[in-house]
DRENRO-196644 format. One record per residue: residue in one letter; residue number from 1; x, y, z of N, C-alpha, C in turn. Coordinates in steps of 0.02 Angstrom, whole numbers, padded with zeros to 5 digits. Layout:
! DRENRO-196644
R type seq   n.xx   n.yy   n.zz  ca.xx  ca.yy  ca.zz   c.xx   c.yy   c.zz
R    a NUM      X      Y      Z      X      Y      Z      X      Y      Z
...
! end
This chain:
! DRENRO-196644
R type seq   n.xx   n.yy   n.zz  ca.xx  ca.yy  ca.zz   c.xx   c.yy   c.zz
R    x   1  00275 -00218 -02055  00248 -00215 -01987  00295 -00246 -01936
R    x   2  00332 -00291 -01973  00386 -00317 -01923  00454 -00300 -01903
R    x   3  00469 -00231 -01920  00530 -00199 -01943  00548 -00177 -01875
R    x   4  00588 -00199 -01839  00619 -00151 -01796  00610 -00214 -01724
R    x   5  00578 -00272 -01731  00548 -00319 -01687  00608 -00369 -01698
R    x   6  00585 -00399 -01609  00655 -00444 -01611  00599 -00523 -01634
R    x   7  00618 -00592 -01638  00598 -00663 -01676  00543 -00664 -01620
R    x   8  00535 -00677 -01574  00506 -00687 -01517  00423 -00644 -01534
R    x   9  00435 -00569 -01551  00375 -00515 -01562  00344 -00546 -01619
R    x  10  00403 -00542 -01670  00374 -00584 -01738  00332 -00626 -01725
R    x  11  00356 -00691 -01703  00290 -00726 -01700  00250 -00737 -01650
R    x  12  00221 -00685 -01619  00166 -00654 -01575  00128 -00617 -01609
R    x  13  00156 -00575 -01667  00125 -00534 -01704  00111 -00578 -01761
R    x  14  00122 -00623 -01770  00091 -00687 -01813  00024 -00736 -01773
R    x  15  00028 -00733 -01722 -00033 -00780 -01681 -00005 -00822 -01658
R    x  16  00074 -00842 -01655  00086 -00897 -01634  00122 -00882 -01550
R    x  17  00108 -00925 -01521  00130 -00948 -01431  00192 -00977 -01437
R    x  18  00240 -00913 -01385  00305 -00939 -01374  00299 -00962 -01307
R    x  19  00326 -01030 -01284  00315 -01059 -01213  00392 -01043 -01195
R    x  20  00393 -01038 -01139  00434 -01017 -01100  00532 -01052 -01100
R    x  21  00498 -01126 -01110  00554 -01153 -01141  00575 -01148 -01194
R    x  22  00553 -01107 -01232  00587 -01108 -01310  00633 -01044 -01288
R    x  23  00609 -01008 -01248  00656 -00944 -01236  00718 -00946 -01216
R    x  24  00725 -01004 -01146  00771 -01020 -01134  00824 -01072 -01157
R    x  25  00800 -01085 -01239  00843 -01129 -01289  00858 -01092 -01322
R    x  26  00879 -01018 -01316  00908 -00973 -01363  00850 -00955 -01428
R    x  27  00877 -00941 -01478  00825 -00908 -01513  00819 -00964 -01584
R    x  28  00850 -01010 -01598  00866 -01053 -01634  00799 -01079 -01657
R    x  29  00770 -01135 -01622  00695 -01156 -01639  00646 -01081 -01662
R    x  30  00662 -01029 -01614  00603 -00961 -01622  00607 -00952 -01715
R    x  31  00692 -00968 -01739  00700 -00915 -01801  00682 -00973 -01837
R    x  32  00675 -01038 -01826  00653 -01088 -01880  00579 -01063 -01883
R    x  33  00545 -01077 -01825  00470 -01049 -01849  00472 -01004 -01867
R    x  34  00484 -00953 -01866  00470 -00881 -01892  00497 -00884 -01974
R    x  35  00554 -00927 -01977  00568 -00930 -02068  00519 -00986 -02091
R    x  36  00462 -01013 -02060  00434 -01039 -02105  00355 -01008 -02122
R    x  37  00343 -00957 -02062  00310 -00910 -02079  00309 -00888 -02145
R    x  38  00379 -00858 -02134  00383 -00811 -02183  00395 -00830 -02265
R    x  39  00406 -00902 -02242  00402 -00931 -02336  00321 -00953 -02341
R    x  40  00292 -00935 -02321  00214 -00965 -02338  00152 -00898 -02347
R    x  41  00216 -00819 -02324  00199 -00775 -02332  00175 -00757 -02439
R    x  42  00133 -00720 -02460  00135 -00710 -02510  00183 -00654 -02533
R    x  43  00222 -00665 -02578  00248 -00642 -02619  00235 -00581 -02668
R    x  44  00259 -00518 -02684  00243 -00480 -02734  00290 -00443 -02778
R    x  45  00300 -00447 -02839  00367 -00428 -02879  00365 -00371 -02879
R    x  46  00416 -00318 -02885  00456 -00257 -02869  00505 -00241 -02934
R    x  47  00481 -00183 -02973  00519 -00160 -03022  00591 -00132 -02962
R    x  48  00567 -00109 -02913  00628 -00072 -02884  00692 -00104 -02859
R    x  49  00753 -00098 -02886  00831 -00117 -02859  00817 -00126 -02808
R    x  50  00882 -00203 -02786  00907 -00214 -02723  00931 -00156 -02689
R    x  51  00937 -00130 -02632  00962 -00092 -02599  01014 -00114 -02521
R    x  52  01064 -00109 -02511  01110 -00138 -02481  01145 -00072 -02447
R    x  53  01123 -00066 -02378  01144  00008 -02316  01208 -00034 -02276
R    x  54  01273 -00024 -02283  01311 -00020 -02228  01334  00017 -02213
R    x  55  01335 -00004 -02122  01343  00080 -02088  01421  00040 -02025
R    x  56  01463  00084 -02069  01542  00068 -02031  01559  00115 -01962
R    x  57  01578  00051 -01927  01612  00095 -01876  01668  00049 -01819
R    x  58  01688  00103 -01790  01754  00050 -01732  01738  00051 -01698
R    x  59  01782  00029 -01645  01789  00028 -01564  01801  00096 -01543
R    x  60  01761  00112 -01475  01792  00181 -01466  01860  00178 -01422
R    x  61  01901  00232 -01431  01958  00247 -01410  01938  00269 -01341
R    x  62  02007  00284 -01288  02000  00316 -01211  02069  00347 -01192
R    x  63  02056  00387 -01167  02104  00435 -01135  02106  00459 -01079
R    x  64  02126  00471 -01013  02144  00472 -00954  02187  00533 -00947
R    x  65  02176  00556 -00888  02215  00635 -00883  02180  00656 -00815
R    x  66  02212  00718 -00795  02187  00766 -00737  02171  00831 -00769
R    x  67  02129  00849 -00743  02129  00929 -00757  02103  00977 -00713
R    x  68  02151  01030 -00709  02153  01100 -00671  02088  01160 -00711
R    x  69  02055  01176 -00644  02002  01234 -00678  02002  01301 -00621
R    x  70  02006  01343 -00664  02043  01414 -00632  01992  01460 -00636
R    x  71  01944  01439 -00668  01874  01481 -00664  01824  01472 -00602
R    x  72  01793  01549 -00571  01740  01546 -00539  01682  01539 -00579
R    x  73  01646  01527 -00645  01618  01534 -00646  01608  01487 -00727
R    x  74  01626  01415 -00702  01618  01365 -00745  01589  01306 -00721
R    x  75  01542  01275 -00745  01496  01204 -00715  01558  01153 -00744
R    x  76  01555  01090 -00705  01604  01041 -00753  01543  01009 -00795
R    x  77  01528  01006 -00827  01474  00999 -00887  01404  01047 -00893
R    x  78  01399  01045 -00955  01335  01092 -00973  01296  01114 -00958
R    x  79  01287  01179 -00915  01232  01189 -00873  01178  01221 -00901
R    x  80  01139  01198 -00931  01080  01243 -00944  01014  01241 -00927
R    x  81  00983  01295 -00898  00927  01297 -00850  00869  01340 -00879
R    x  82  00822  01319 -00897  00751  01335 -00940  00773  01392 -00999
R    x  83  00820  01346 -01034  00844  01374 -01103  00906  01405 -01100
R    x  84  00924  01428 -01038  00992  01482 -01031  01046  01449 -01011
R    x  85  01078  01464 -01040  01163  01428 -01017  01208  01473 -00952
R    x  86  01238  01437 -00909  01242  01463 -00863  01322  01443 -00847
R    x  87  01357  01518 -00825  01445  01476 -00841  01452  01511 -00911
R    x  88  01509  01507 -00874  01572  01520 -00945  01607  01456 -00992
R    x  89  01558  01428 -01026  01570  01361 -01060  01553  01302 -01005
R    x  90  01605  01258 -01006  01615  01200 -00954  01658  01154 -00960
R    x  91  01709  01109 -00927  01757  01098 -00933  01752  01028 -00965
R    x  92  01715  01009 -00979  01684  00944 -01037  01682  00962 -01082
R    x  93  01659  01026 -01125  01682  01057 -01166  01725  01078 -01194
R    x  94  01771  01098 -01118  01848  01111 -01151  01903  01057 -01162
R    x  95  01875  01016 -01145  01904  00924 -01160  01882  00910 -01222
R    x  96  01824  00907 -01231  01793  00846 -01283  01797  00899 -01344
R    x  97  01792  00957 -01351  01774  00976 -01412  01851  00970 -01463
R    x  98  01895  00999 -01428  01958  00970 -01471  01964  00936 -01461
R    x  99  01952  00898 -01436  01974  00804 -01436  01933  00768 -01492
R    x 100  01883  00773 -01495  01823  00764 -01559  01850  00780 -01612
R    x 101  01857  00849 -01621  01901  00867 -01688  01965  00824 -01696
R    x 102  02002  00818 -01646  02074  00752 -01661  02064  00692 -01678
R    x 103  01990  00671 -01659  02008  00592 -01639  01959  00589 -01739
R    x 104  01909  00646 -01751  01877  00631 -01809  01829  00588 -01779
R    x 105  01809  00602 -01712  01738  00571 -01691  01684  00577 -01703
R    x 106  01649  00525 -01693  01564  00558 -01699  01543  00581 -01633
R    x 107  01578  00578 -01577  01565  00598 -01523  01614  00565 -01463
R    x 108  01618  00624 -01423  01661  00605 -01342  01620  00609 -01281
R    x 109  01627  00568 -01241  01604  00554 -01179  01649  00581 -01138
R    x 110  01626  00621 -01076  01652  00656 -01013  01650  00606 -00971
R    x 111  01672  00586 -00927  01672  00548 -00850  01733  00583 -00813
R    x 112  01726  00600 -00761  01742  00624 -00691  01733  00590 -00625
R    x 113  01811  00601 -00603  01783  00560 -00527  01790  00631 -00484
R    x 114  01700  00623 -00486  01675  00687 -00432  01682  00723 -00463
R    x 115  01662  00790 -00437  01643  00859 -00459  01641  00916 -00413
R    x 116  01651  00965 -00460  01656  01036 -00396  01605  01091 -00432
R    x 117  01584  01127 -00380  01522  01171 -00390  01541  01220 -00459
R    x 118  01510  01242 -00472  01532  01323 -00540  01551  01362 -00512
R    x 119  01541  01382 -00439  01619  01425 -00416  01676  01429 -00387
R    x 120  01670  01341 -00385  01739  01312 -00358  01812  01304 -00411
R    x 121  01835  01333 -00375  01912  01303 -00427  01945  01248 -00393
R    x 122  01958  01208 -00464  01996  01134 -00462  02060  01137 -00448
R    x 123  02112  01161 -00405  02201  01141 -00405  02229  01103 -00382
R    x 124  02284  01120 -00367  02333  01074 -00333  02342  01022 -00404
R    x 125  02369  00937 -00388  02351  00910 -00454  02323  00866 -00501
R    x 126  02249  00908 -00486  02216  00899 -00536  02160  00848 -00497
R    x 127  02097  00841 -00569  02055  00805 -00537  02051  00721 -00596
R    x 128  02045  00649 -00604  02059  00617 -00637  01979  00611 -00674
R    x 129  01997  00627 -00749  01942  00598 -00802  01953  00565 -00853
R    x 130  01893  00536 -00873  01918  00482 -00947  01878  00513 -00999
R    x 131  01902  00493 -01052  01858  00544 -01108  01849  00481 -01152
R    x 132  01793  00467 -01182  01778  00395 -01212  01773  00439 -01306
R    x 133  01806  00433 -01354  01806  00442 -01415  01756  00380 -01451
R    x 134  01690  00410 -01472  01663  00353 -01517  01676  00357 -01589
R    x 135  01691  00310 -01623  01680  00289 -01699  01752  00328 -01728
R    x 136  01804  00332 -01692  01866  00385 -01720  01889  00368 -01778
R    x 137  01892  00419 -01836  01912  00394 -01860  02001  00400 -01893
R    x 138  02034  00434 -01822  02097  00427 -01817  02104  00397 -01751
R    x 139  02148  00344 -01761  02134  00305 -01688  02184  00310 -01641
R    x 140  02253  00345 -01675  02312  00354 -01624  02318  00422 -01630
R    x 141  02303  00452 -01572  02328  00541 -01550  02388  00544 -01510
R    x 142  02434  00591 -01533  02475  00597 -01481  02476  00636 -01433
R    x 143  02483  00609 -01364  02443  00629 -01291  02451  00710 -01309
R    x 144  02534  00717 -01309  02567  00772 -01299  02520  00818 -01354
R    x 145  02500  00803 -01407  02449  00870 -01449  02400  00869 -01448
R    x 146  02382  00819 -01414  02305  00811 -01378  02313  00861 -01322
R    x 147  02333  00874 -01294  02362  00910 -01228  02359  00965 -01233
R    x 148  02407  01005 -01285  02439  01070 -01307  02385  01103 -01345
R    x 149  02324  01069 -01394  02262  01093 -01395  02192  01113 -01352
R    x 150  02208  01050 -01334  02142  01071 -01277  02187  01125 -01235
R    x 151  02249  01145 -01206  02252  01203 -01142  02260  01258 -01197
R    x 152  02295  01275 -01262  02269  01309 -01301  02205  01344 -01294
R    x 153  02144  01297 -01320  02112  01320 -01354  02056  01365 -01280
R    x 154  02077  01310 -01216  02058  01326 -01157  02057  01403 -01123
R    x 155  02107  01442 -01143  02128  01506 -01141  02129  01517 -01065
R    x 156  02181  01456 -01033  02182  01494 -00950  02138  01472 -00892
R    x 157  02064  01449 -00920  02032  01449 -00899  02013  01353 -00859
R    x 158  02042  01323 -00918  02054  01243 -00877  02133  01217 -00913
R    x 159  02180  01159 -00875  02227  01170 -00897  02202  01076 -00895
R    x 160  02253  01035 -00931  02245  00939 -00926  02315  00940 -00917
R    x 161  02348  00893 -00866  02408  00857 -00866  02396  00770 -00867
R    x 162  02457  00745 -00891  02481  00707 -00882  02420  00635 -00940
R    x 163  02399  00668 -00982  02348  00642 -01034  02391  00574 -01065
R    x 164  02342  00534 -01062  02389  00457 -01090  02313  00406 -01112
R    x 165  02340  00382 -01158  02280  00331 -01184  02264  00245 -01102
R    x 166  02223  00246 -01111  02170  00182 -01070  02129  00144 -01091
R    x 167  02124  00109 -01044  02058  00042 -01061  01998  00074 -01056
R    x 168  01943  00043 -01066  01867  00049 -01072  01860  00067 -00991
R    x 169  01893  00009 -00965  01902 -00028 -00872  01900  00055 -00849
R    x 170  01930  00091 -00864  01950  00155 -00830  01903  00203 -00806
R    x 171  01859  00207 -00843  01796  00234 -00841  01748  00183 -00769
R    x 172  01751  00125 -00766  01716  00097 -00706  01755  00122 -00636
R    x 173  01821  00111 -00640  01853  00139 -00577  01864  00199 -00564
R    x 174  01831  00235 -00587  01806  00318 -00587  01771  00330 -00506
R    x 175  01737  00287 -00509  01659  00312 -00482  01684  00278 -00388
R    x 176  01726  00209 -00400  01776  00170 -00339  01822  00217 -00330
R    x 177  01858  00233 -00346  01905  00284 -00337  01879  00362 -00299
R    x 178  01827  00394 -00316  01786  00421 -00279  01776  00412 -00228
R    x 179  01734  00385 -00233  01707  00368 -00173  01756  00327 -00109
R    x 180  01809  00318 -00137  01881  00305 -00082  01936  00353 -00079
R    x 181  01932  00395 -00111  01994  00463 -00098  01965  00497 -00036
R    x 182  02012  00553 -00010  01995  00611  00022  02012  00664 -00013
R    x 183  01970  00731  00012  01966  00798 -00044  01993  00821  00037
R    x 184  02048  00901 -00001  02076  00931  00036  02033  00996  00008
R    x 185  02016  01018  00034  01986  01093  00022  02019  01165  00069
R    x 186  02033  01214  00015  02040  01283  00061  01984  01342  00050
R    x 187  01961  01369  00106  01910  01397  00096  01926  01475  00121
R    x 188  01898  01520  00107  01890  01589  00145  01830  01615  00159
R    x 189  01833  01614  00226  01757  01621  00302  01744  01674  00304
R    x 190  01688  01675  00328  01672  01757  00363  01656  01733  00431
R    x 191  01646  01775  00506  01612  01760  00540  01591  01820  00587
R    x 192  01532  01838  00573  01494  01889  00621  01526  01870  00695
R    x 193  01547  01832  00712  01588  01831  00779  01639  01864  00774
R    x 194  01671  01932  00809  01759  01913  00806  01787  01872  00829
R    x 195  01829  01837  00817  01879  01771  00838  01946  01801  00832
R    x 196  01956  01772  00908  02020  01754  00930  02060  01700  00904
R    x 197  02117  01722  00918  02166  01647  00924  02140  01578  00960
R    x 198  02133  01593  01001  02080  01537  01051  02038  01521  01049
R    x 199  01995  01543  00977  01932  01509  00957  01949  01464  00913
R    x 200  02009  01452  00877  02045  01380  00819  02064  01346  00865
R    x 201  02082  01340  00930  02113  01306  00965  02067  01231  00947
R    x 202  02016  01234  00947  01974  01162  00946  01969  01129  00890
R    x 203  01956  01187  00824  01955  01176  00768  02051  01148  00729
R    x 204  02080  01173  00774  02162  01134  00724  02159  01059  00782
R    x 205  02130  01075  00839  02148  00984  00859  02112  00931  00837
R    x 206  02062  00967  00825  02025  00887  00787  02049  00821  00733
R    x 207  02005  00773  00743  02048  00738  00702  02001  00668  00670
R    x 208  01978  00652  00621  01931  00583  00613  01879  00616  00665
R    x 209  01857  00671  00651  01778  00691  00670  01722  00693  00635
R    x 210  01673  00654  00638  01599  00623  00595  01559  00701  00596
R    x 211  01541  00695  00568  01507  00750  00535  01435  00724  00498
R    x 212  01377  00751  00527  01323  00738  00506  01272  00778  00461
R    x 213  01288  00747  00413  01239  00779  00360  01187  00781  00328
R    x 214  01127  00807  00344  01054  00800  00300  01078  00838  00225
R    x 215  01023  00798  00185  01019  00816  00114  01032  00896  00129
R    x 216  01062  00951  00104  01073  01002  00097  01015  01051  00070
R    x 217  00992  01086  00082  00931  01127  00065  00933  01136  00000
R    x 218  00988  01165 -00040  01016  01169 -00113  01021  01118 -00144
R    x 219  00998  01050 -00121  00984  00997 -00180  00945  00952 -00156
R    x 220  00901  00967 -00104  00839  00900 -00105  00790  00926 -00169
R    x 221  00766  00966 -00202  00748  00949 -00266  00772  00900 -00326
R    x 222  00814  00868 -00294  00867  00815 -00337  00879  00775 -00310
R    x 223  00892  00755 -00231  00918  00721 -00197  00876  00702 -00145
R    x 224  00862  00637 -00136  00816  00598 -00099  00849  00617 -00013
R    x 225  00800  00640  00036  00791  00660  00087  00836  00596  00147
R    x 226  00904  00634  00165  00943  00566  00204  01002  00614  00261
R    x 227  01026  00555  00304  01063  00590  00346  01144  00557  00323
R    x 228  01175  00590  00296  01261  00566  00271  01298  00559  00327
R    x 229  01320  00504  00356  01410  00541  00406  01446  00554  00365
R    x 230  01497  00594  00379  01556  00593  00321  01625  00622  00380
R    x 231  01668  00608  00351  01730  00619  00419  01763  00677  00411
R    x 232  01772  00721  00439  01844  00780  00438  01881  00753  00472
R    x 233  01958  00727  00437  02005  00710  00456  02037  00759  00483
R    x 234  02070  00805  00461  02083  00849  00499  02058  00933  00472
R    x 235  02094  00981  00500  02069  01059  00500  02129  01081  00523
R    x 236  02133  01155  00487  02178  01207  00491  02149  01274  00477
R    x 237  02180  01326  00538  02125  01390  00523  02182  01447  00536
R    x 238  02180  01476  00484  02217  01570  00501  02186  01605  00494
R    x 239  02181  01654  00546  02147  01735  00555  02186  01752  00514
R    x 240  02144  01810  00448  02161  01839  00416  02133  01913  00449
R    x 241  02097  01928  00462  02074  01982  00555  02009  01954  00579
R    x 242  01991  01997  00646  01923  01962  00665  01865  01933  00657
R    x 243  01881  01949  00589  01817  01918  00563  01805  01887  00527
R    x 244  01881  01863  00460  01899  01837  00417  01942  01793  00414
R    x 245  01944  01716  00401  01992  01663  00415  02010  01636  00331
R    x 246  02053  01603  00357  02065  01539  00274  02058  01466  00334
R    x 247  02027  01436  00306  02025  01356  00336  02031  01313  00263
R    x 248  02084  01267  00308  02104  01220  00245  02046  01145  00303
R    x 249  02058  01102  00243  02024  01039  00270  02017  00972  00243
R    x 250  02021  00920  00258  02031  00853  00225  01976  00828  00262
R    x 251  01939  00810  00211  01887  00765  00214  01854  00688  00171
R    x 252  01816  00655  00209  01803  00617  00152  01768  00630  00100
R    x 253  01787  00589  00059  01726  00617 -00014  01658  00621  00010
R    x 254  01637  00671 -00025  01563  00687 -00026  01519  00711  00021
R    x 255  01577  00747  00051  01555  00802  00099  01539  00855  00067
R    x 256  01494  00885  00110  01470  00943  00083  01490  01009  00107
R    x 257  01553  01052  00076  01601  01119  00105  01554  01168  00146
R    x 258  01532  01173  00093  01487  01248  00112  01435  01225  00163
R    x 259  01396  01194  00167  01354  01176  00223  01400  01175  00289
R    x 260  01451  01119  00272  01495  01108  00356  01515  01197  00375
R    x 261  01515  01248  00346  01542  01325  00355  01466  01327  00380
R    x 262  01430  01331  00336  01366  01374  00380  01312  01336  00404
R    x 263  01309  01269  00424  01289  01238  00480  01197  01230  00430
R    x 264  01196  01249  00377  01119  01262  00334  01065  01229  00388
R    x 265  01051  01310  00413  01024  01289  00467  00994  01236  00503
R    x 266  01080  01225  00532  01074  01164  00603  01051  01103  00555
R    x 267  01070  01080  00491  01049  01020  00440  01118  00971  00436
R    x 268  01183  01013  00450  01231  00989  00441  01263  01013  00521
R    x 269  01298  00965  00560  01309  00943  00634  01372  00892  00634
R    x 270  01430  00929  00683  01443  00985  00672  01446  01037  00637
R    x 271  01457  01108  00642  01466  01152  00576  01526  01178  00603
R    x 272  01562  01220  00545  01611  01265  00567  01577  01297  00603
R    x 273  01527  01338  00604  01496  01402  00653  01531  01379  00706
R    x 274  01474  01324  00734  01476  01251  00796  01546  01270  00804
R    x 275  01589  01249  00785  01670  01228  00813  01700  01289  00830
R    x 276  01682  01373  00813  01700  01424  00832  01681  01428  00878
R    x 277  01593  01425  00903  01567  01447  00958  01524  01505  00936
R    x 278  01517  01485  00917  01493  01573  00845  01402  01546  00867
R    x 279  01389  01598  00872  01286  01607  00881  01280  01623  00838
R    x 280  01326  01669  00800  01308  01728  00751  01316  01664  00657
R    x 281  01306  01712  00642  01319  01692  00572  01388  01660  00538
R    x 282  01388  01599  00489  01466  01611  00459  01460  01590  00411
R    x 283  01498  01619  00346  01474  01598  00297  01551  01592  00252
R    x 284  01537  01562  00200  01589  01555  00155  01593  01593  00099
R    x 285  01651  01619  00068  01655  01669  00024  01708  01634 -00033
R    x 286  01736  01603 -00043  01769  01579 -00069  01803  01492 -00046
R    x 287  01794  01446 -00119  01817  01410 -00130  01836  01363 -00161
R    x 288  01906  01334 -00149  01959  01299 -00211  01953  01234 -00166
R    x 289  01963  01153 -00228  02000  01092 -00219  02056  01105 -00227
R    x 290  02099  01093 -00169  02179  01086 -00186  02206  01019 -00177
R    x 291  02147  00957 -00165  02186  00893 -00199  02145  00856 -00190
R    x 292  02149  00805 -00218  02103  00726 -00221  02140  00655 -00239
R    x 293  02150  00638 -00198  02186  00579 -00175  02194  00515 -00126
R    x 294  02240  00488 -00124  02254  00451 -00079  02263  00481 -00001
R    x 295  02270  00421  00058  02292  00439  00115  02352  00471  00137
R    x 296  02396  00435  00085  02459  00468  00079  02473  00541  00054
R    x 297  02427  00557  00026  02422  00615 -00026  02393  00659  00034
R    x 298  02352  00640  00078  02323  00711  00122  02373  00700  00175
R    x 299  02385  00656  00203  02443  00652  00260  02496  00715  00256
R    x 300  02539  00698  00171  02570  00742  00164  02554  00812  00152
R    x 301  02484  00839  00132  02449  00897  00141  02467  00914  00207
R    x 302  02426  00880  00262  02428  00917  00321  02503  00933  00344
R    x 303  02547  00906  00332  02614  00913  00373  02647  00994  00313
R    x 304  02619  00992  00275  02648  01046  00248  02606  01123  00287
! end
């Protein structure tokens, strides 16, 4: 009856009163009473053998890397929605499963700093993840065939550079690192307006412009009801013809692309629409991360 209970339950489930100070004297006095319980317990002999379970295992291993995803139509982890899998695999998958098989794990952990939609593609270079190997039971991989398997077995579809072993630590500064980079995004617009040359005029001068964002219509079933600022550092826009642009853009993390394009109705302030002048409709048809980084890292974006 006492199987699975920590000293403390034990003797509660005996009748006896733990006062408050015995708790905070560690468990020392708790396990004297409780072993004298248990020698005053009766006794009953057993034809059946000792039995003696050890269950071995290590430290888990970590690995660090970027990785490129070239698919429209991959979740970065497992998407499955009332039984159906959705996506062409997922790029946690295409990490961990040969990596599992290398390391002789009982299992790998995904972590990502940040994430991009299932029909966003990841470029430029790369996005940074840690992959946590539990119980390995080969404990040194070499990066380089750790590497050459997973884009192998990947077929095109996600690529890893620059893979090297890490601390545990790596995995906490995931989430800091996030939330302090800027994402450069390129997108391709539509806009029921025709536009001129003289309708980017406003949209390439901007610069450290706040941007106001309500929870997005596409995820307050998930996401508690709030208003985000988030900054567009800067913007860049080419007519591809009147009605079709590419806009590149550096923003802070955790902006939301597609909303700032179509303004989800008037939830997100400014919108691209907003900055055209557009009444009409605008929507987004395509889009890629082409970097995630430092200040230095988008600076030199924009000047290119």
């Amino acid at each position: 009856a006492m199987a699975g209970l920590d000293v403390e339950e034990c003797l509660q489930l005996l009748g006896e009163t733990v006062t408050s100070a015995e708790l905070a004297d560690a468990s020392k006095p708790l396990r004297c009473r409780l072993i004298g319980h248990l020698g005053r317990l009766p006794m009953t002999a057993s034809d059946a053998p000792a039995k003696l379970e050890l269950d071995l295992g290590r430290e888990s291993v970590y690995f660090k890397g970027k990785y490129l995803k070239f698919s429209r139509n991959m979740p970065q982890s497992p998407w499955i929605l009332d039984g159906e899998r959705k996506g062409d695999g997922s790029v946690e998958e295409a990490i961990c499963v040969p990596a599992q098989r290398l390391y002789k794990a009982s299992e790998c952990k995904f972590h990502a700093e940040g994430r991009e939609d299932i029909d966003v593609r990841m470029l430029g270079s790369g996005r940074t993840f840690v992959v946590e190997a539990k119980n390995p039971k080969v404990a040194t991989v070499s990066p380089s065939e750790l590497a050459k398997l997973i884009n192998e077995e990947a077929k095109g579809l996600v690529e890893v550079l620059d893979i090297h072993p890490c601390s545990s630590s790596a995995m906490s500064s995931l989430q800091a690192e996030a939330e302090e980079h800027k994402k450069i995004y390129v997108a391709v617009c539509w806009s029921e307006k025709a536009l001129k040359e003289s309708d980017l005029e406003q949209l390439r001068s901007l610069k450290d412009l706040e941007i106001l964002q309500k929870t997005p219509i596409r995820v307050l079933h998930r996401r508690a009801p709030a208003v985000r600022p988030r900054t567009l550092h800067w913007a860049e826009a080419k007519l591809i013809n009147p009605h079709y642009l590419t806009v590149r853009l550096c923003t802070q993390a955790g902006m939301y692309i597609k909303e700032f394009v179509h303004g989800d109705l008037g939830r997100t302030r400014p919108s691209l629409k907003e900055l055209l002048g557009s009444s009409g409709a605008t929507e987004i048809l395509q889009l890629d991360v082409e970097g995630v980084g430092s200040d230095k890292m988008a600076e030199q974006a924009g000047q290119t």
